[in-house]
N, C-alpha and C positions, 0 to 999 in steps of 0.2 A: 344320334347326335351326341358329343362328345363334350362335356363341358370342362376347362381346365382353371380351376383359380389361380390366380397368379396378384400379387403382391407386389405392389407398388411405393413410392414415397411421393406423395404431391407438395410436403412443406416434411421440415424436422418435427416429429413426433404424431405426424400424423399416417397414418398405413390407410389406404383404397385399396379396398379387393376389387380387381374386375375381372370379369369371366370373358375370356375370349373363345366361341364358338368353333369348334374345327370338326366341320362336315366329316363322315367315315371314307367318303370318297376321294379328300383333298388330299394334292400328292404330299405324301410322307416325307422327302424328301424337303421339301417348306417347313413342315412343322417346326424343326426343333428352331429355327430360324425367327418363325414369328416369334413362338412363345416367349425366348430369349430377347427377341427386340423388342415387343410389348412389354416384358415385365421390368424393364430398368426405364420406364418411361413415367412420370406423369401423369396420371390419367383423371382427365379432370370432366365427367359426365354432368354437363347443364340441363339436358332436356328431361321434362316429369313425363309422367305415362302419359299427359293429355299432350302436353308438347308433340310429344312421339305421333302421337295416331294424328293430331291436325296436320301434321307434315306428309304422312303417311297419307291422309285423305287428299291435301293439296296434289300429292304427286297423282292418285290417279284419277281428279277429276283433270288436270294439268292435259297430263298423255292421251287420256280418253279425245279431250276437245282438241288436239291438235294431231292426232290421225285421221279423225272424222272430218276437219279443217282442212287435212294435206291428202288424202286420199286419192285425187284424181291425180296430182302431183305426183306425188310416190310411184302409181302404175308406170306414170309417162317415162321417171328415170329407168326402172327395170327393163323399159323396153330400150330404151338407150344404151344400157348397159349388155344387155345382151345382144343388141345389134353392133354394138362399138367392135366388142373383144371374146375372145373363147372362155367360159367360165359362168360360175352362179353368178347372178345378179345379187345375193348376199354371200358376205363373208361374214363366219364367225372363228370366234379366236377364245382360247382363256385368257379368261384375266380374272383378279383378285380383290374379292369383294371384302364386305365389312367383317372384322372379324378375324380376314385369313380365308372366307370360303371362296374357293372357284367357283364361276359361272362363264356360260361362253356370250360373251359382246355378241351384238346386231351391227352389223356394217353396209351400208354400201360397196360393193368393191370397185376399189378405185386403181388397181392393179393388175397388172398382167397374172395369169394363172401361175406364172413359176416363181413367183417373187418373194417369197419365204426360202428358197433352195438359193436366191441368188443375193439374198439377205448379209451371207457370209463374207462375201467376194468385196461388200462393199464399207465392211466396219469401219475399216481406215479412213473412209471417209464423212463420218460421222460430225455434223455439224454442233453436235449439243457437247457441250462437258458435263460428264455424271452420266448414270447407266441409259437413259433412252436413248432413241437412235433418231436423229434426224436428218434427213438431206434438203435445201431448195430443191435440186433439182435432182430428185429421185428418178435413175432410167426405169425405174419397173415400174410408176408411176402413168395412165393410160393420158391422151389427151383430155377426154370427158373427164376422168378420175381426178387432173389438175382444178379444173372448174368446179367440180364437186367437194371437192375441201377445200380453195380459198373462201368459197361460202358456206364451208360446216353441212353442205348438204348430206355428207355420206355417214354422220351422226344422228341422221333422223331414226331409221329400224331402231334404237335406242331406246324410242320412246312404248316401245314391244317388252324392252328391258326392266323400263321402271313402271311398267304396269303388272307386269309379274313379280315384282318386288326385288328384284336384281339391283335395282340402281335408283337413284332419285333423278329428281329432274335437277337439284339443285348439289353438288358435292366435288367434294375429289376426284379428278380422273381417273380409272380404273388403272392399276400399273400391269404388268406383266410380270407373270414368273421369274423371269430370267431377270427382269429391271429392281426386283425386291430385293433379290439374293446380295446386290452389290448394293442396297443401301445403307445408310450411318443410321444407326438405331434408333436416335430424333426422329426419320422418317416415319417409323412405325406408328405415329399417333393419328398419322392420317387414316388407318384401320379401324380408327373408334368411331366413326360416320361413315354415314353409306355412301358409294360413293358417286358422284351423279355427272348428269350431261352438259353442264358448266358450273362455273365457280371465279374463283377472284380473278386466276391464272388468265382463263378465256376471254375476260374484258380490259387485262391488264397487258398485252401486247401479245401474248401465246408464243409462238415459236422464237419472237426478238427478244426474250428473254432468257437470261442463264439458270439453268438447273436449279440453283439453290436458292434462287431468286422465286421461281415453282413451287419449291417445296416450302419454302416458306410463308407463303402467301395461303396455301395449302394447310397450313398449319394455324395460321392467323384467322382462321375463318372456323375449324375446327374448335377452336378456344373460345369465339365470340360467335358462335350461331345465334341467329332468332327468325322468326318466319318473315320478321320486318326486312333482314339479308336477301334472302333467298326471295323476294318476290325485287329486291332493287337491282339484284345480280340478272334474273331473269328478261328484267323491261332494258340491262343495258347490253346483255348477249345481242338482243333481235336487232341496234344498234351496231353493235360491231361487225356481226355480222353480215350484214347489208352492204359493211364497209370493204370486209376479207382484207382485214388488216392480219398481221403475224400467222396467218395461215399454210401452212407447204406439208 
């Protein structure tokens, strides 16, 4: 593991060093990208070492009780999943954790098998302004796979993520490779926390809102952490969720 200091300004005359981690495996190609968007950022780290490990513990007594909870649950989608359509009943993808490091997401798939190859064909039609890609009405999208995300079900394997320490229960959306390369350097600070399986975005309308409006809220929660957050955020995700309000 590679550690790079890098040099910040958080106010005039005051300098933060923060070490941003960059795995020997993470594609090379990122690097010079993070480093450069992390170091012209602000880097304002609230949480103490006990901070750290009770968030750390939150999250895997959190995942432990809520596999054990959804268990029979889970088998049932798998097998709907493989009976729906041709393909794993999980998908996993890179995406870009705290720091800059890759790990690969847990998904439900909620897609036809070739839907990455036909990804291309449909940029033009991209409902989000700013690098992610959204459709309403995505064709690679499976009938089961619509039902499965206006309720966030195909986020649950997730909780597989932030028990191996990939993710919290509580953070930033993990972004994708491709979706970092095109962000404004402000985005980078959402890299300083882990990033997890909801947050502001997710109880704040999710897909009816505009990209910067994402990042922002993203970045608002990044600056104002406390565990008092992330347990209010938690009790109003299972709420809207129930709801599959701004879901597609």
């Amino acid at each position: 593991m590679e550690k790079k200091p890098i040099k910040s300004k958080s106010k005039p005359n005051k300098d933060v060093n923060v070490f941003i981690d960059i795995p020997r495996q993470i594609n090379r190609s990122i690097e010079p990208l993070l480093v450069s968007g992390v170091s012209r950022l602000p880097q304002k780290i609230k949480k103490t070492k006990y901070q750290g490990r009770a968030k750390r513990l939150f999250d895997i007594f959190g995942a432990s009780m809520g596999l054990l909870a959804l268990a029979p649950f889970l088998v049932v989608i798998v097998l709907l999943i493989k009976r729906g359509s041709r393909g794993p009943a999980i998908f996993t993808q890179n995406r870009v954790g705290k720091g800059g490091r890759l790990f690969k997401i847990y998904k439900f798939r909620t897609m036809y098998a070739d839907a990455e190859r036909r990804k291309k064909d449909l940029l033009l039609q991209n409902e989000v302004k700013g690098p992610a890609f959204k459709m309403k009405n995505d064709p690679r999208i499976t009938p089961l796979g619509r039902i499965l995300r206006k309720y966030s079900i195909d986020e649950l394997p997730q909780l597989f993520n932030v028990l191996k320490g990939d993710m919290s229960l509580v953070g930033p959306r993990p972004a994708l490779v491709d979706e970092i390369r095109k962000w404004e350097h402000g985005y980078f600070r959402r890299l300083s926390v882990q990033q997890g399986l909801t947050c502001i975005w997710q109880v704040s309308g999710r897909s009816d809102i505009t990209f910067e409006q994402w990042m922002e809220m993203d970045l608002d929660y990044v600056e104002n952490w406390s565990m008092s957050l992330d347990i209010k955020l938690i009790i109003k995700t299972v709420f809207v969720v129930f709801k599959g309000q701004g879901a597609y």
